[in-house]
C-alpha positions as CSV (number, residue, x, y, z in Angstrom):
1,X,36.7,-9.4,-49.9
2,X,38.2,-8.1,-53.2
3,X,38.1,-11.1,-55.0
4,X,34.4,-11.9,-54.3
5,X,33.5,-8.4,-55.8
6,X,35.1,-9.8,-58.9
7,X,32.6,-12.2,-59.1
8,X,29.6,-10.0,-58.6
9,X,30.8,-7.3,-61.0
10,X,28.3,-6.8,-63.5
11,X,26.7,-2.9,-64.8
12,X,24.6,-1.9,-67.3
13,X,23.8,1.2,-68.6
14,X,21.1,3.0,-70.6
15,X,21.7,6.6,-71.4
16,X,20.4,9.3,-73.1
17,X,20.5,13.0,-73.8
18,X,17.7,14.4,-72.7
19,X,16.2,10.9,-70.9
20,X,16.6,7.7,-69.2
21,X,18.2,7.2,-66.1
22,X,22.0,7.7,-65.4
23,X,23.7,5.4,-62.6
24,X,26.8,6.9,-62.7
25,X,28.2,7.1,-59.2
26,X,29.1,10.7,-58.7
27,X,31.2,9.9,-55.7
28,X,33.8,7.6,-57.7
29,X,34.3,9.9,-60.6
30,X,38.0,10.5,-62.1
31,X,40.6,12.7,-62.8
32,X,41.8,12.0,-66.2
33,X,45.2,10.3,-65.8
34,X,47.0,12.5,-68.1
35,X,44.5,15.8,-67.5
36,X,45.3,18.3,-70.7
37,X,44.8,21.4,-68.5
38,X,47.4,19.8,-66.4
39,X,49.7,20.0,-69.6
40,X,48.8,23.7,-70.5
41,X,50.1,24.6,-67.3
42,X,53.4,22.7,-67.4
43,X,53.7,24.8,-70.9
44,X,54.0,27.8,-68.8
45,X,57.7,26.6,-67.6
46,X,60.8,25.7,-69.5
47,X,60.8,22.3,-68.1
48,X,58.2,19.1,-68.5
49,X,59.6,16.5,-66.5
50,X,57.9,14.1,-64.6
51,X,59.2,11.8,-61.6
52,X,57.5,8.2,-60.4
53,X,56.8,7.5,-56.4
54,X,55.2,4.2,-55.8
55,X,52.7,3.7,-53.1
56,X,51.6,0.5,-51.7
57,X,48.3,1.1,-49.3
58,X,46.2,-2.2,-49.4
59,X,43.7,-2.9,-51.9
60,X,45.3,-1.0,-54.9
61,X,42.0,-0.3,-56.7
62,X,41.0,2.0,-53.9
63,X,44.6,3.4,-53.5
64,X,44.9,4.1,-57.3
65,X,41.5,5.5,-57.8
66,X,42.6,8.2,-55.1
67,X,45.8,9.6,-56.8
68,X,44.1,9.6,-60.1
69,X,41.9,12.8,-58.6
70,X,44.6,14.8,-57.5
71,X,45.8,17.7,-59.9
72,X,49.0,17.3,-60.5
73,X,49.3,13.1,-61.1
74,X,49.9,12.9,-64.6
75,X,49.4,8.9,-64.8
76,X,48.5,5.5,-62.7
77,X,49.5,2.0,-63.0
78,X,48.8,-0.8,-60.1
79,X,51.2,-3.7,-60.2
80,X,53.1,-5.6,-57.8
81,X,56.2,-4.2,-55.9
82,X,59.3,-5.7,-54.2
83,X,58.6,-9.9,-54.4
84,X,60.7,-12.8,-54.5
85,X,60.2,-13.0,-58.0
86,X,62.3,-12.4,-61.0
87,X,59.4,-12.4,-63.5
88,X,55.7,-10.6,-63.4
89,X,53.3,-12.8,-61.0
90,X,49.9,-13.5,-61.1
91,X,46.9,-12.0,-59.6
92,X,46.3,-15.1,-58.1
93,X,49.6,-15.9,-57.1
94,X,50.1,-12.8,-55.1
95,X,47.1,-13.4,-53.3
96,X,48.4,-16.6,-51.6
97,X,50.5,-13.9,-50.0
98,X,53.5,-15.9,-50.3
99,X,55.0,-14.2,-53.2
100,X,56.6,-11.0,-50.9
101,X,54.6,-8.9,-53.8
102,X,52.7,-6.0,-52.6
103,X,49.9,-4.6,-54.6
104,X,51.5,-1.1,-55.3
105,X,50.3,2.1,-57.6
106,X,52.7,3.6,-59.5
107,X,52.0,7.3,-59.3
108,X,54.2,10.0,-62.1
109,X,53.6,13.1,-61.2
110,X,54.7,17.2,-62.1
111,X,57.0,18.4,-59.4
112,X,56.2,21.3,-60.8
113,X,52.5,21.3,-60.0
114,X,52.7,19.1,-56.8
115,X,55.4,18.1,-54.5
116,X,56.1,14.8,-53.2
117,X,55.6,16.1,-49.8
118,X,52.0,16.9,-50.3
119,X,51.5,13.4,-51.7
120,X,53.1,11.9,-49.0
121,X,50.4,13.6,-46.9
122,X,47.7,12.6,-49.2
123,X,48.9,9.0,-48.7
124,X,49.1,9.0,-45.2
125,X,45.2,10.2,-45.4
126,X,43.9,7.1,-46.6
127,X,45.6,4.2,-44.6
128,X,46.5,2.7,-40.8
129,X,50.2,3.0,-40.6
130,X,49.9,1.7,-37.8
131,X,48.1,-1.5,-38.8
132,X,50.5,-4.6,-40.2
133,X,49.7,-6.5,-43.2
134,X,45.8,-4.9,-43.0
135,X,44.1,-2.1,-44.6
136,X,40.5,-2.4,-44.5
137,X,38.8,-5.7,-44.9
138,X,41.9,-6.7,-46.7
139,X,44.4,-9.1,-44.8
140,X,48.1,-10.5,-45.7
141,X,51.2,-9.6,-46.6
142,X,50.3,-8.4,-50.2
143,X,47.9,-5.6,-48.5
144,X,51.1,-4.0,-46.5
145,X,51.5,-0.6,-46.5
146,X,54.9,1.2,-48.1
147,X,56.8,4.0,-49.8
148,X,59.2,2.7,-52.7
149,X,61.3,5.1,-53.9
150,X,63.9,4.7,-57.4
151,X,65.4,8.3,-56.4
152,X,67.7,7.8,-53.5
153,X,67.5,11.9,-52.8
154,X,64.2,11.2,-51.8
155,X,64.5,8.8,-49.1
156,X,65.8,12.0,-46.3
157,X,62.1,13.7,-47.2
158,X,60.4,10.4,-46.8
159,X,61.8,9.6,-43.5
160,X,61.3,13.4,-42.1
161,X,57.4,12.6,-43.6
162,X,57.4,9.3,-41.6
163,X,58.8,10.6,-38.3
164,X,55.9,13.8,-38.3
165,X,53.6,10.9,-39.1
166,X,54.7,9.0,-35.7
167,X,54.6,11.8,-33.8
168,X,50.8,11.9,-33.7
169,X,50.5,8.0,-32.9
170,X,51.1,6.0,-29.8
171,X,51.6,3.1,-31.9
172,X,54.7,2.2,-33.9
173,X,54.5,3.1,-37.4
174,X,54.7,0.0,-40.2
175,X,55.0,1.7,-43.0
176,X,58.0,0.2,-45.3
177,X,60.4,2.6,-46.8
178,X,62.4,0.8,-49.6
179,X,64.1,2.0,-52.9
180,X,62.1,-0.2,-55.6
181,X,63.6,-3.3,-56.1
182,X,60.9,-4.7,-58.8
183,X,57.5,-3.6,-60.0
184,X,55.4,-5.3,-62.3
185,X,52.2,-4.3,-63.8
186,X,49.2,-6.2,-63.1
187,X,46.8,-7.9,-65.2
188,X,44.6,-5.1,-67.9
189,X,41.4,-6.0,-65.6
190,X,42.7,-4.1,-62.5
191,X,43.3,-1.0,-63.8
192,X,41.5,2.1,-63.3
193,X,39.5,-0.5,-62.1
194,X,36.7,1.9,-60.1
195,X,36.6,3.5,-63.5
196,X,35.7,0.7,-65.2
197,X,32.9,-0.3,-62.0
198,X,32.1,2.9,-60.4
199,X,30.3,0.4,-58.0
200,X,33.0,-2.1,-57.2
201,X,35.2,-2.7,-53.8
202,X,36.9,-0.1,-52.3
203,X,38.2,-0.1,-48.7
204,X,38.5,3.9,-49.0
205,X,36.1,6.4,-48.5
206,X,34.4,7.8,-50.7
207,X,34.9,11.6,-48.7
208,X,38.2,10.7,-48.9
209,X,38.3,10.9,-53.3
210,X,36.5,14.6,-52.6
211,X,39.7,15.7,-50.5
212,X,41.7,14.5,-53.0
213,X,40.2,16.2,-55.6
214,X,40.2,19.4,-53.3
215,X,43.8,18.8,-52.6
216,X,46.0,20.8,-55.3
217,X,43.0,23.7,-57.0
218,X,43.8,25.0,-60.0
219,X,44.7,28.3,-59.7
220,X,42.0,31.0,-61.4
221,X,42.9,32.9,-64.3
222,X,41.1,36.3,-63.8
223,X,38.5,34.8,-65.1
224,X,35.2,35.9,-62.8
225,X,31.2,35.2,-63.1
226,X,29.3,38.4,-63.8
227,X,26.6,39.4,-61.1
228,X,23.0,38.5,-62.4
229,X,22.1,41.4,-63.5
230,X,25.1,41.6,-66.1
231,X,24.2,38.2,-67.5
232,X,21.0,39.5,-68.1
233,X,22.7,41.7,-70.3
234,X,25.3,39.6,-72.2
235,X,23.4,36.6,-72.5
236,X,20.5,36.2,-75.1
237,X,17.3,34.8,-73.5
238,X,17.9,30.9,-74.8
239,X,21.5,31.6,-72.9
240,X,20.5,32.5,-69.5
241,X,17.8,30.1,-69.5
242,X,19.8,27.1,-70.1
243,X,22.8,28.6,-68.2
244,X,20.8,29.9,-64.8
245,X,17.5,28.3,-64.8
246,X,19.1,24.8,-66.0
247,X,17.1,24.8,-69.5
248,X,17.6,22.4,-72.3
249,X,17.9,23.4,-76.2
250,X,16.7,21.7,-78.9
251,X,18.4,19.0,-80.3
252,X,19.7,19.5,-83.5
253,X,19.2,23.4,-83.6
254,X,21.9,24.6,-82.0
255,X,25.3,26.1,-82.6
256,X,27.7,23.6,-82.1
257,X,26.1,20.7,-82.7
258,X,27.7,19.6,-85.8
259,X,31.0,21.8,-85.1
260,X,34.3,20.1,-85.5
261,X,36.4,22.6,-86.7
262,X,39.8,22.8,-84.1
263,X,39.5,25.4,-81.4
264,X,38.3,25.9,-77.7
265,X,35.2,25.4,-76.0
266,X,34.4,28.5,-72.7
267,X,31.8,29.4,-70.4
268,X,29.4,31.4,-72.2
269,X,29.4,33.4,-68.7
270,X,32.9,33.5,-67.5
271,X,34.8,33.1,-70.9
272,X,37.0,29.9,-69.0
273,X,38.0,27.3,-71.1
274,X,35.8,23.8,-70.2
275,X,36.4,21.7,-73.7
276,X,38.9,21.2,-77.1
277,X,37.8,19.8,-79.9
278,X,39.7,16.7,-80.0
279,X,37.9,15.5,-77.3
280,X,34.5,16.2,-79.6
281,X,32.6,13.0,-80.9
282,X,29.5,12.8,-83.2
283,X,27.4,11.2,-81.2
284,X,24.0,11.5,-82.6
285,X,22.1,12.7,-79.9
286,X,21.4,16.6,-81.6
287,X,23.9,18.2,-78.5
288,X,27.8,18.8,-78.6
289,X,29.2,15.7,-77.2
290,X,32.9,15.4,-75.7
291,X,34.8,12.4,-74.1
292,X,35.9,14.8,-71.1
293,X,36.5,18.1,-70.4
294,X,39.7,19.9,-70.4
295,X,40.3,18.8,-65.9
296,X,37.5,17.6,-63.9
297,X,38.3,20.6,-61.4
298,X,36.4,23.1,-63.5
299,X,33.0,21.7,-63.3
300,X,30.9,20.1,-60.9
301,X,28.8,17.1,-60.9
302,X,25.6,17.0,-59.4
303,X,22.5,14.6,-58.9
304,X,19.8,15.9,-61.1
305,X,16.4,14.3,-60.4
306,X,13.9,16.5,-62.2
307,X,11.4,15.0,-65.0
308,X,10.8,12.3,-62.7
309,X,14.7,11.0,-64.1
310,X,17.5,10.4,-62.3
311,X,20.5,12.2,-63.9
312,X,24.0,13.7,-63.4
313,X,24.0,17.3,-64.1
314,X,27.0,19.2,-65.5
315,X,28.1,22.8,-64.1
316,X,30.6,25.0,-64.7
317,X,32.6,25.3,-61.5
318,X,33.1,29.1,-61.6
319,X,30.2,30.3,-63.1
320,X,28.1,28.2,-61.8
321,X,26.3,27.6,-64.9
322,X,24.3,24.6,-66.1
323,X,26.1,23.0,-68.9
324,X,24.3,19.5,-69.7
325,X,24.5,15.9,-68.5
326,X,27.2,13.3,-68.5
327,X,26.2,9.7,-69.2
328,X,27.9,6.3,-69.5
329,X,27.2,5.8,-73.1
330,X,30.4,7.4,-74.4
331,X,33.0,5.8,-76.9
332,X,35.3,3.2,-74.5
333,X,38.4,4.0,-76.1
334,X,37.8,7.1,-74.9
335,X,37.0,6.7,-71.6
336,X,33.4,5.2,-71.9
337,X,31.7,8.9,-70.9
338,X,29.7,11.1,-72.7
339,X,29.6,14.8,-71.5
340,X,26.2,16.0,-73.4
341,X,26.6,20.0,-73.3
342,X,24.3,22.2,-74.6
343,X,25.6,24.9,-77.2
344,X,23.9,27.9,-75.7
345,X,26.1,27.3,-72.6
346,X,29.3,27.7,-74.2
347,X,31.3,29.4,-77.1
348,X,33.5,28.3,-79.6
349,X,36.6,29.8,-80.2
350,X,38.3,28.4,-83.7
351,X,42.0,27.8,-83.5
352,X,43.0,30.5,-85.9
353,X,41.8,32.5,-83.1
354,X,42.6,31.8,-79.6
355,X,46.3,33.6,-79.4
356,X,43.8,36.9,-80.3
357,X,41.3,35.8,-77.8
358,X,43.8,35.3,-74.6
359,X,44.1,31.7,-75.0
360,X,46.9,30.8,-77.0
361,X,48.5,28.9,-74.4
362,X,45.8,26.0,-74.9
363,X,47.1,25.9,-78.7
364,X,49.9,23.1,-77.6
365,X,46.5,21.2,-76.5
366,X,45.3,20.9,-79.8
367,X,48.5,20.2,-81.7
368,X,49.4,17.5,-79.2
369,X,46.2,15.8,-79.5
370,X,46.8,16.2,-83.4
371,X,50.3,14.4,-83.2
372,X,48.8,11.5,-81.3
């Protein structure tokens, strides 16, 4: 089934700011692999460190695509785990099923935000361990389902996850437990592959990506929406029209247009922090343009059809407040998006003065970005 999606696989896109119709499948979007808020919050401890697990649960587009939306995974790589091999197989090859390969994600994640017990749930969320050699519409050996491990300390918590697993099945559980004896990273094409063709195969569900996302919230920051009647208040008129009544500003007549000085992007209602700078791009359209916002948990995305267009609409996630579009249009080596945000929805805090402002801990942001 998999490989005759490959040979259908073909998208195009035609985006703009304030037209044209956006086909953006709102259901398969992404939690950057290496999400910067992630890294702000991993500043608050003494320690960075990072451990790998490595999953294998059938088709690993699907699979992959899931633990890329769950806060705390700081990076993804599908490949092929535990052959006969003793050099990197084909796509093509492992398909015949001989190889013993097993398409597998390798999943590094923060301890510190997540534990490996809450992804072991998460896994067990999105396949049959009961089912051998099958997940989905995909058949043979290479679609098995297991748990490779390259810490042996971890193996007791895996098998106590296991045996509460088979506990709630009449049938034997088939999931493999193994220390990793090889992984090697498949071919360029396969990954973030749902990324790349929001439209392609996946034997998972798409409800099942929203749970994922849901999984591990950021925690909130004191920062809180104002009741109506405040924003009335605080916001000028050109602000709460484009922030409550989903207005758009005029293209090249706004604040932050053409602003590309280092700093912060907030809520213009709640004050949280939504954008940096180096994630900024001129982009032509009039509207402050960025490749992604600082994590995907603090907005939403929504079907916008109004003006007879078919759009995705950006909102704050606390506030609640319209922000802009995000289209497909965006630079690829950064990601391919384009997060069109109007100015009157945000405000722009320069870097000389976010420890003054309550946000010096996003500082490390901006200089690691700088480094790169």
């Amino acid at each position: 089934m998999k490989t005759y999606f490959l040979c259908l696989m073909a998208i195009a896109f035609t985006m703009g700011c304030a037209n044209g119709n956006n086909k953006r499948t709102t259901s398969l979007t992404t939690n950057d692999e290496n999400s910067t808020h992630q890294q702000a919050e991993m500043k608050k401890t003494n320690k960075s460190k990072s451990t790998d697990i490595y999953f294998a649960g059938g088709c690993f587009w699907g699979t992959e695509h899931f633990f890329k939306q769950i806060r705390g995974v700081l990076a993804t790589e599908v490949g092929y785990a535990n052959g006969k091999l003793s050099k990197a197989p084909s796509y093509e090859q492992v398909s015949t099923g001989n190889t013993g390969f097993a398409e597998t994600v390798k999943v590094t994640y923060n301890p510190q935000l997540i534990d490996l017990n809450q992804l072991l749930d998460l896994y067990f969320k999105i396949i049959d361990p009961t089912s051998l050699n099958k997940q989905g519409n995909d058949r043979g050996t290479q679609y098995r389902t297991g748990i490779y491990y390259v810490n042996e300390t971890e193996k007791p918590l895996i098998d106590k996850a296991i045996a509460t697993l088979a506990a709630q099945y009449s049938k034997p559980i088939v999931v493999e437990v193994l220390p990793l004896k090889n992984f090697y990273k498949a071919e360029e094409y396969h990954q973030a592959y749902l990324d790349k063709n929001p439209q392609g195969y996946c034997h998972i569900s798409p409800a099942l990506f929203e749970i994922a996302r849901k999984a591990n919230p950021v925690k909130q920051e004191g920062f809180k929406k104002p009741s109506q009647a405040d924003l009335r208040k605080q916001l000028t008129p050109e602000q709460y029209a484009v922030t409550q009544e989903s207005a758009t500003e005029r293209p090249f007549a706004n604040a932050y247009y053409n602003e590309f000085r280092e700093g912060i992007y907030v809520d213009i209602t709640t004050g949280e922090p939504l954008f940096i700078s180096t994630d900024k791009f001129e982009s032509g359209c009039g509207w402050p343009s960025f490749s992604k916002p600082i994590d995907k948990k603090l907005i939403e995305e929504k079907t916008d059809k109004s003006h007879n267009m078919t759009r995705t609409e950006v909102r704050s996630k606390l506030g609640d407040a319209h922000l802009g579009h995000v289209f497909n249009d965006g630079p690829k080596d950064k990601g391919g998006l384009r997060y069109c945000i109007n100015s009157a929805s945000l405000r722009f805090i320069p870097k000389a003065d976010m420890e003054k402002e309550g946000y010096g801990k996003y500082i490390s942001l901006l200089e690691k970005k700088t480094k790169k």
